[in-house]
Wavefront OBJ file of the C-alpha trace (Angstrom):
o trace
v 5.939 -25.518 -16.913
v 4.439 -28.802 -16.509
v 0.856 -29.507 -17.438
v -1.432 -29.934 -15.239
v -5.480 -30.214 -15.303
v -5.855 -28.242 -12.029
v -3.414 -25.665 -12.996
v -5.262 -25.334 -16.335
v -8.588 -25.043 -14.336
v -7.159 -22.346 -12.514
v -6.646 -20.275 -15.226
v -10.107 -21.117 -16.835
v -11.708 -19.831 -12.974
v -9.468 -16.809 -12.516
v -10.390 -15.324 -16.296
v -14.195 -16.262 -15.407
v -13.998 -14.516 -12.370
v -12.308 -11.271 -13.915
v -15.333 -11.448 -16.536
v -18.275 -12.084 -14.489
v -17.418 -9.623 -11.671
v -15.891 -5.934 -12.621
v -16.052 -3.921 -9.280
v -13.676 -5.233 -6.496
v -14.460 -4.503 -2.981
v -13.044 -6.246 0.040
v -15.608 -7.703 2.584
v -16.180 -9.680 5.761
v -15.892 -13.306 5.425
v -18.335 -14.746 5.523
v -19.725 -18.641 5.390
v -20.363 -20.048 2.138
v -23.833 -19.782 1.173
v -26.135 -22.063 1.799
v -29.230 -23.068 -0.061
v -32.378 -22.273 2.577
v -34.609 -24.823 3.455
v -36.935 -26.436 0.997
v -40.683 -26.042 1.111
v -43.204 -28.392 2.200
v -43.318 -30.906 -0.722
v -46.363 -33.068 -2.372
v -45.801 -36.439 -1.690
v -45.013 -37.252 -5.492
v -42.175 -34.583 -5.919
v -39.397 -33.073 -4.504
v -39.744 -29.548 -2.956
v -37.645 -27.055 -4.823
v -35.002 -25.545 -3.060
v -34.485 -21.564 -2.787
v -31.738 -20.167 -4.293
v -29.048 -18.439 -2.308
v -27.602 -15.278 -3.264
v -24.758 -14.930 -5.379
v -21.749 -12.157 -5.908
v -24.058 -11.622 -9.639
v -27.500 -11.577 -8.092
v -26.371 -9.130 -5.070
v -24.547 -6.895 -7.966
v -27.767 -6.775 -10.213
v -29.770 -5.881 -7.318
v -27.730 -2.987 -6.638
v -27.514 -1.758 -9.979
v -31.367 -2.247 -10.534
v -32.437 -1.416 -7.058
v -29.633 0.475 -5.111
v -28.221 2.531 -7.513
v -31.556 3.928 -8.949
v -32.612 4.545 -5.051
v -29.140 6.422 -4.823
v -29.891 8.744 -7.444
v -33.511 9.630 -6.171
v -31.918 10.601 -2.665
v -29.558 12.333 -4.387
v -31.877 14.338 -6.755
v -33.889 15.181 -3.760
v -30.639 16.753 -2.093
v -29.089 14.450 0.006
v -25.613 15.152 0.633
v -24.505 12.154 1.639
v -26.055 10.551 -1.381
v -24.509 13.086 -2.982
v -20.598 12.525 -2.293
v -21.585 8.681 -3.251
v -22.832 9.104 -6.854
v -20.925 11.614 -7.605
v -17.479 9.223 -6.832
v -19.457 6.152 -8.152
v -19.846 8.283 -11.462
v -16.300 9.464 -11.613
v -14.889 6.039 -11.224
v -17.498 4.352 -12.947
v -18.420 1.701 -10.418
v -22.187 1.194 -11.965
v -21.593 2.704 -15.239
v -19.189 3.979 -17.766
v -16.954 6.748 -15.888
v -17.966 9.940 -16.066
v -15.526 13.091 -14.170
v -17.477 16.261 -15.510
v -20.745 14.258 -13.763
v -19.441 12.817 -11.070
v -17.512 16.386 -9.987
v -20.690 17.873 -10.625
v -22.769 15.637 -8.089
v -19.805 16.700 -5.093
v -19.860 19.809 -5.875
v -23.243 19.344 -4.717
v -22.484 18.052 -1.968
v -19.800 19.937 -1.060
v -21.826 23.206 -1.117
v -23.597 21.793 1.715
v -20.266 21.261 3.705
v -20.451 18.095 3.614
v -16.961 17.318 4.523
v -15.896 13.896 2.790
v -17.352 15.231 -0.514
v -14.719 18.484 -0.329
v -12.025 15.400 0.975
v -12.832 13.425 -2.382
v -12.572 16.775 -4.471
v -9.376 17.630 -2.813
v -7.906 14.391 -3.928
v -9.387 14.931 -7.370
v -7.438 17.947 -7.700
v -4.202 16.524 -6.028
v -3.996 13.428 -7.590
v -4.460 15.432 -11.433
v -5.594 11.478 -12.586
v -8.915 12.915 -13.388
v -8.374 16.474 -14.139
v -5.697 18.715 -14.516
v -3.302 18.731 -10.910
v -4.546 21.863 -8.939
v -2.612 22.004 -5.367
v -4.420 25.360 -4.240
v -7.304 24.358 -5.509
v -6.454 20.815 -3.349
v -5.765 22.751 -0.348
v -9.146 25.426 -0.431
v -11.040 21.977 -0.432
v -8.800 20.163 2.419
v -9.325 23.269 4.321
v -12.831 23.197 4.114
v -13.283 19.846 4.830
v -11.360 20.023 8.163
v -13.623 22.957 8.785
v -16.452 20.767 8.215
v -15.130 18.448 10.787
v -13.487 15.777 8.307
v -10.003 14.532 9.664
v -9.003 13.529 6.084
v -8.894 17.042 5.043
v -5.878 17.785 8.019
v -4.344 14.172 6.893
v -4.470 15.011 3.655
v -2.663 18.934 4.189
v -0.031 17.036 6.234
v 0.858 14.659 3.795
v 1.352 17.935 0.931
v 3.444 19.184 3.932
v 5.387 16.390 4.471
v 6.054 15.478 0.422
v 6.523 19.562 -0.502
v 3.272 19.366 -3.158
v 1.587 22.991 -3.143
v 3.135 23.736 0.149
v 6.442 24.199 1.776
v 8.143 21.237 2.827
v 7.808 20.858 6.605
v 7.592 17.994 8.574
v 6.882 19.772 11.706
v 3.973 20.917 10.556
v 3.118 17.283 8.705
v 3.544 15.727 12.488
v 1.358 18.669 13.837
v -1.320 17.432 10.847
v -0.841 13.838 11.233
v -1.801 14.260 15.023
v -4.665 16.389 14.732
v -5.804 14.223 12.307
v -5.499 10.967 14.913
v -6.835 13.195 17.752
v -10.170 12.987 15.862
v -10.174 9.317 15.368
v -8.379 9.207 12.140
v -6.968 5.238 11.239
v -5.116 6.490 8.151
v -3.582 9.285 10.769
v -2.962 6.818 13.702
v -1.377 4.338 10.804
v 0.754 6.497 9.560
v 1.844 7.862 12.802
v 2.592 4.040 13.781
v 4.861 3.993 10.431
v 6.622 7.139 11.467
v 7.386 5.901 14.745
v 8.783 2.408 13.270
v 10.730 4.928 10.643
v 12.166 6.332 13.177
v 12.949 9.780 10.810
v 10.303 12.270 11.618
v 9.373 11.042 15.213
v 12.109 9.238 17.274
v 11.923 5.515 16.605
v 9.505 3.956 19.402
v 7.982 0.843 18.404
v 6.183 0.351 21.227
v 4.463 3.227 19.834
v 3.847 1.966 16.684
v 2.148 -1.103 17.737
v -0.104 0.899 19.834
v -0.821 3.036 16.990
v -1.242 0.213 14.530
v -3.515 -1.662 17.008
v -5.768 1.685 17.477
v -5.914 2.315 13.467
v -6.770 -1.347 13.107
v -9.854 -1.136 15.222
v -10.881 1.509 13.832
v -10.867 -0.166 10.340
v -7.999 0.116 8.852
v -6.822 -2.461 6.326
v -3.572 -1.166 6.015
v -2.621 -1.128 10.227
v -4.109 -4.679 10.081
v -1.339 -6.048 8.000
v 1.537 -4.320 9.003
v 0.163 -5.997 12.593
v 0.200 -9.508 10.224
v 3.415 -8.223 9.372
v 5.033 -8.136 12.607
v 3.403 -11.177 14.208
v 4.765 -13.217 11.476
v 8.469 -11.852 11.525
v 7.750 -10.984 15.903
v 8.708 -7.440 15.336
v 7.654 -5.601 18.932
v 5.288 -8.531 18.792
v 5.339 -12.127 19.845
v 5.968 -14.085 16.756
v 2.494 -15.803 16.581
v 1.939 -16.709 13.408
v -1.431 -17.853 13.975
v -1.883 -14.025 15.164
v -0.947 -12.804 12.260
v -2.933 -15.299 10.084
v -5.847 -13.486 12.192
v -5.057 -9.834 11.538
v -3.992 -10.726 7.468
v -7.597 -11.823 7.187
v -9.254 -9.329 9.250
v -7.072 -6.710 6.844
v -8.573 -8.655 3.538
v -12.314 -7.653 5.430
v -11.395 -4.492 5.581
v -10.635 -3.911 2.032
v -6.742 -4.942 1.987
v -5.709 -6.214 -1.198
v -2.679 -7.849 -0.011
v -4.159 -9.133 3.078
v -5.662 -11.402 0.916
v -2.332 -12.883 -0.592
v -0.875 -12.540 3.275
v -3.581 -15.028 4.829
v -3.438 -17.215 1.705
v 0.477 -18.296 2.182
v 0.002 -18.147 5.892
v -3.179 -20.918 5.532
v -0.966 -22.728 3.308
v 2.083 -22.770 5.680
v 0.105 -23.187 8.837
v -2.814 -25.797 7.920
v -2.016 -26.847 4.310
v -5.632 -25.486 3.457
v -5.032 -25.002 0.081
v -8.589 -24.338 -0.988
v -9.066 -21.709 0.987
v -5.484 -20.190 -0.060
v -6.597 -20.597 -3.485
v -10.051 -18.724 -2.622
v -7.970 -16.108 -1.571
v -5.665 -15.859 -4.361
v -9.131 -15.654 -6.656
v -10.457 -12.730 -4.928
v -6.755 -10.872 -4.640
v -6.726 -11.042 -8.459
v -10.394 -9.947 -8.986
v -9.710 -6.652 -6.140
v -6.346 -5.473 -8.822
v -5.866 -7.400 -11.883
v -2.691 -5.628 -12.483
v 0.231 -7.458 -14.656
v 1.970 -7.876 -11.595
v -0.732 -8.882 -9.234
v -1.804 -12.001 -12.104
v 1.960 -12.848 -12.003
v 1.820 -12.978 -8.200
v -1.385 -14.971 -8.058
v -0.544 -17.471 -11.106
v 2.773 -18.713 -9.322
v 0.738 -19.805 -6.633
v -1.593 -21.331 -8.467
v 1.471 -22.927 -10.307
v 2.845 -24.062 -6.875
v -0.195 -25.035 -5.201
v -1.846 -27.014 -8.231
v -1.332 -30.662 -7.148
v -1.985 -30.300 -3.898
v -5.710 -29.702 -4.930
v -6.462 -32.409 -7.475
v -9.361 -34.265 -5.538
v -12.826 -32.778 -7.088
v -13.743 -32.120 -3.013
v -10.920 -29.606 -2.690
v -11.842 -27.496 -6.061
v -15.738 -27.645 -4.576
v -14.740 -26.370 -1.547
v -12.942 -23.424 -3.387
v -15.183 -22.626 -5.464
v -17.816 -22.387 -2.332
v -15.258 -20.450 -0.396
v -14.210 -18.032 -3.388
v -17.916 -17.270 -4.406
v -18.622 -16.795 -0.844
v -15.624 -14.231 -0.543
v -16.777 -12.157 -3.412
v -20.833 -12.281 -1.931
v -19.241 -10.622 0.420
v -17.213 -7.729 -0.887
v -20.340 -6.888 -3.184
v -22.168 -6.372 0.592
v -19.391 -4.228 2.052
v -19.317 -2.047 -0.929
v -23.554 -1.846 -0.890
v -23.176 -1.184 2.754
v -20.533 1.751 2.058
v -22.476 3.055 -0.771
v -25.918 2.634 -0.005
v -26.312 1.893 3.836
v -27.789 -1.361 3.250
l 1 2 3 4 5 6 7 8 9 10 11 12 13 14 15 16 17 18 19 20 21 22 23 24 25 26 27 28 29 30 31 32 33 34 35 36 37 38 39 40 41 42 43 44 45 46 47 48 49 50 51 52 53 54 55 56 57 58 59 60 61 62 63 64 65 66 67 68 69 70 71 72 73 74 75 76 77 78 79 80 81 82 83 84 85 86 87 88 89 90 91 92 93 94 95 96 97 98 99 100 101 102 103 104 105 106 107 108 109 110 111 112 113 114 115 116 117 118 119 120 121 122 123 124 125 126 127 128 129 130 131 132 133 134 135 136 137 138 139 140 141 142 143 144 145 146 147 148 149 150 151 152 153 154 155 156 157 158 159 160 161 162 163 164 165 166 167 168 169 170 171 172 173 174 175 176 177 178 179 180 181 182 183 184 185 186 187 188 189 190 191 192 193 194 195 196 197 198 199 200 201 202 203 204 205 206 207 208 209 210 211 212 213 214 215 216 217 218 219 220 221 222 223 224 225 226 227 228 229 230 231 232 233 234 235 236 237 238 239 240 241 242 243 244 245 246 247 248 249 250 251 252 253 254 255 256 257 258 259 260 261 262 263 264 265 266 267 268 269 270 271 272 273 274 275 276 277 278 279 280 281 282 283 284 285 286 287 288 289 290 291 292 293 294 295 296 297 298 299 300 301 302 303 304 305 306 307 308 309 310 311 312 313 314 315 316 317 318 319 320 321 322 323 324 325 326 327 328 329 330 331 332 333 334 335 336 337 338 339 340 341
C-alpha cells in the first residue's frame, strides 16, 4: 500500500469518530451546520459568534436532559416511556447494558398492552441473544401484541412460520401473516412481501408486484425497501435504469436508518459526480452505524481508493462539514424516536 497523507488522515478521522461517538443511528440529511449570526458588536471588538450544535453537544443533552426526562415519564407510568427505557437499558444506548432492568421496565409496559413493548419482548425471547431462547414464550408475547393492535407481532409469528422456529413450518400460513401484517400498514410486511414476489418461491414471481410493494414499504419508512428500490434503479430491474434514481432512494434509505444505504449513495456520488467528499462523509458515518471487521474493511478500501482524489485542504473541510453534519443528524432521529423531541 502506498503512503499517502490523506489516506493516513483517514484513518486518524475514522478511529476519532468511532471514539467520540458510541451510539449509531441513521438520520435525515441534513445541511452542514452553520454558525448563527453574530451579535451586535462594540465598535472596538468583534462580536462573538454562537456556536452551532454538534453530534457531542446534541448527545450530552440527551443524556443530561432527555434521558433523565425519560425516566421521570416512565416512573410516573407511561407506557410508551416505558417500552423506550426499558430497550435503551437492555442495549445500553445511555448507559452500561442492563437485560434484568431493561426487561423489567417492558414488562411494565407490556402489562398495560402496550403492543410494541410485548413486540420487543417477543424478540427478546426469540432471538435468545439476551436471555435464554423461549419460542412459546416468543409467541404468548407476539400474540398479544397483535391483540394490542401491533402488526409486528403477526410479522413476527409469520416469519417463525415461515423458518419452522416454535411452530410448524408453513408458508401458507407465513403468506396469510405477512399480509395481515401489510394490511395494517406494516413496511417490514409490505418489504418482505415485495422480496417474496421477486423470489418468486412462496408467491408466484411478479415483479411488478414487488416494486409496488417496495415503493409502498419505502414510504412508509422503510430503509430496507429504499435500497432494494436503489438496487434496481441502478441494475433497471422492473425499473428504468436511472442511476440518478437510485442515488436518490440509496440516500433516502441511509435517512431512514440503512446502514448500507450509506455505502450505496457513497459509490454512486463517486461514479455519478466525482464528489468524493461527500462519498467519504458517507463512508465515515457507515463505519460509525457497524464497526464490524468487515464493515472497516469495506470502508478502508475506499478510503484507500479514493485518497488522492481528495488531497486539496477544501475537499477534507468540506468532509469533515458534511460528515459532522451526517452524524448531528442521526443523534436527532434517534432523540426523536426515543424521546419525541
Amino acid at each position: 500500500m502506498r503512503n499517502s497523507v490523506l489516506l493516513a488522515w483517514s484513518l486518524v478521522l475514522i478511529a476519532a469518530m468511532v471514539v467520540a461517538l458510541q451510539v449509531g443511528v441513521a438520520g435525515p440529511v441534513v445541511a452542514a451546520p452553520k454558525a448563527a449570526s453574530p451579535r451586535p458588536a462594540p465598535a472596538v471588538a468583534a462580536a462573538p459568534k454562537i456556536a452551532a450544535e454538534t453530534a457531542a453537544s446534541y448527545r450530552r443533552r440527551m443524556k443530561e436532559e432527555f434521558w433523565p426526562e425519560l425516566q421521570r415519564q416512565a416512573q410516573a407510568g407511561d407506557a410508551e416511556a416505558q417500552w423506550h427505557l426499558g430497550f435503551a437499558t437492555l442495549v445500553g444506548s445511555f448507559g452500561k447494558p442492563d437485560v434484568a432492568a431493561g426487561i423489567q421496565w417492558m414488562e411494565k409496559a407490556a402489562a398495560q398492552k402496550h403492543g410494541k413493548a410485548l413486540n420487543s419482548l417477543g424478540e427478546v425471547y426469540t432471538t435468545g441473544e439476551a436471555v435464554p431462547q423461549d419460542y412459546p414464550k416468543a409467541i404468548g408475547y407476539f400474540q398479544a401484541a397483535w391483540a394490542a393492535g401491533e402488526p409486528m407481532g403477526i410479522l413476527n409469528l409469520g416469519i417463525l412460520s415461515e423458518y419452522g422456529l416454535g411452530r410448524k413450518q408453513d408458508n401458507d400460513e407465513a403468506v396469510r401473516c405477512y399480509r395481515l401484517a401489510a394490511d395494517k400498514g406494516s413496511p417490514a410486511a409490505l418489504t418482505r412481501l415485495g422480496a417474496m414476489y421477486a423470489d418468486g418461491d412462496m408467491l408466484p414471481k411478479d415483479l411488478k408486484q414487488t416494486v409496488a410493494c417496495y415503493r409502498a414499504a419505502a414510504e412508509k419508512g422503510s430503509a430496507e425497501a429504499w435500497h432494494n428500490l436503489s438496487v434496481m434503479h441502478r441494475r433497471g430491474i422492473a425499473v428504468p435504469l436511472d442511476k440518478e434514481a437510485a442515488l436518490t432512494c440509496a440516500e433516502k434509505s441511509w435517512a431512514a436508518g440503512g446502514v448500507d444505504g450509506a455505502l450505496m449513495a457513497a459509490d454512486l456520488l463517486v461514479e455519478l459526480r466525482g464528489d468524493y467528499p461527500r462519498a467519504m462523509a458517507y463512508v465515515f458515518v457507515f463505519l460509525e452505524s457497524d464497526p464490524s471487521p468487515e464493515s472497516r474493511a469495506k470502508a478502508m478500501q475506499r478510503a484507500k481508493d479514493w485518497d488522492d482524489k481528495m488531497l486539496a485542504e477544501a475537499d477534507r473541510a468540506k468532509c469533515l462539514e458534511l460528515a459532522e453534519a451526517f452524524e448531528l443528524a442521526r443523534w436527532q432521529r434517534l432523540s426523536k424516536e426515543v424521546f419525541g423531541r
